[in-house]
C-alpha positions as CSV (number, residue, x, y, z in Angstrom):
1,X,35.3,-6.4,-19.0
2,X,34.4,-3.1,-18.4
3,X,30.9,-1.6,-16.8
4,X,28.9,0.3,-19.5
5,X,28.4,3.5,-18.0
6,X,24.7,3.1,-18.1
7,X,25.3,-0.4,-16.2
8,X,27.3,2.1,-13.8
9,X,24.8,4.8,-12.7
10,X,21.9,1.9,-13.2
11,X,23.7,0.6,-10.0
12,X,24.6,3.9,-8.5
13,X,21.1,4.4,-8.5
14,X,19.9,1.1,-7.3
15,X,22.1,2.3,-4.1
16,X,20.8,5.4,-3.2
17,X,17.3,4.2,-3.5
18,X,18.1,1.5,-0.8
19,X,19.4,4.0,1.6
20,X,16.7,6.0,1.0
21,X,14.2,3.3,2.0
22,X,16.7,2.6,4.5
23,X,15.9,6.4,6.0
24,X,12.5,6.5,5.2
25,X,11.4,3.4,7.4
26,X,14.1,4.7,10.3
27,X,11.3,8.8,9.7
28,X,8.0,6.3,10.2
29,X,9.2,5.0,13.1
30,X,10.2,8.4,14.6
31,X,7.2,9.8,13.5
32,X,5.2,6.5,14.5
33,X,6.7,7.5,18.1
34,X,6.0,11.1,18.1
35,X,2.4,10.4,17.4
36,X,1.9,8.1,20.6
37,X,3.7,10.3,22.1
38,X,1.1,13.7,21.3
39,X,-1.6,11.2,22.3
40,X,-0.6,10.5,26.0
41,X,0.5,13.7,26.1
42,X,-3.1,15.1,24.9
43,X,-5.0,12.8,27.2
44,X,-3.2,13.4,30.2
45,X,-4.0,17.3,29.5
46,X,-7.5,16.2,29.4
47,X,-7.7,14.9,32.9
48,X,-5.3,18.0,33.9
49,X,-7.7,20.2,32.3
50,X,-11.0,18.2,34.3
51,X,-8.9,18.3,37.8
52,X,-8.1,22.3,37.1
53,X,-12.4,22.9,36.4
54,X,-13.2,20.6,39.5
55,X,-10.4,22.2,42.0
56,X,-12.2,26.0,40.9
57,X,-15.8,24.7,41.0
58,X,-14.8,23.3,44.3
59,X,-13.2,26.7,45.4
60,X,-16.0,29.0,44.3
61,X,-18.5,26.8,46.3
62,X,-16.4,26.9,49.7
63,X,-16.0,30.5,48.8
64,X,-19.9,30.9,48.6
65,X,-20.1,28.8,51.3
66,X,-17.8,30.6,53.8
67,X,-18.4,34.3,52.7
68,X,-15.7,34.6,50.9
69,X,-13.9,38.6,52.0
70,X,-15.3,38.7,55.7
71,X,-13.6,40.8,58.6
């Protein structure tokens, strides 16, 4: 007994869908990991970026402080 072509390509098809969900869940979990990765990543700039305004705050007040270009 002989597949009909239609039978054929019906289960060609049926196979490349399943490697394609087969991809597409393998993408969400890169991209699922990417994404918590750009959040630490953009909270831990956040404290970078506080820690950079106190460390100048604290320099232009010793500056002030201690004359800043004295002889």
């Amino acid at each position: 007994m002989q597949d009909n072509p239609n039978e054929s390509e019906l289960a060609e098809l049926k196979r490349e869908v399943a490697e394609l969900k087969g991809a597409t869940q393998e993408l969400k979990a890169s991209v699922t990991d990417l994404v918590d990765a750009w959040r630490a990543a953009k909270g831990f700039l956040a404290v970078v970026k506080w820690m950079a305004a106190i460390g100048s705050a604290l320099a232009i007040i010793w500056t002030a402080f201690h004359g800043g270009n004295q002889k």
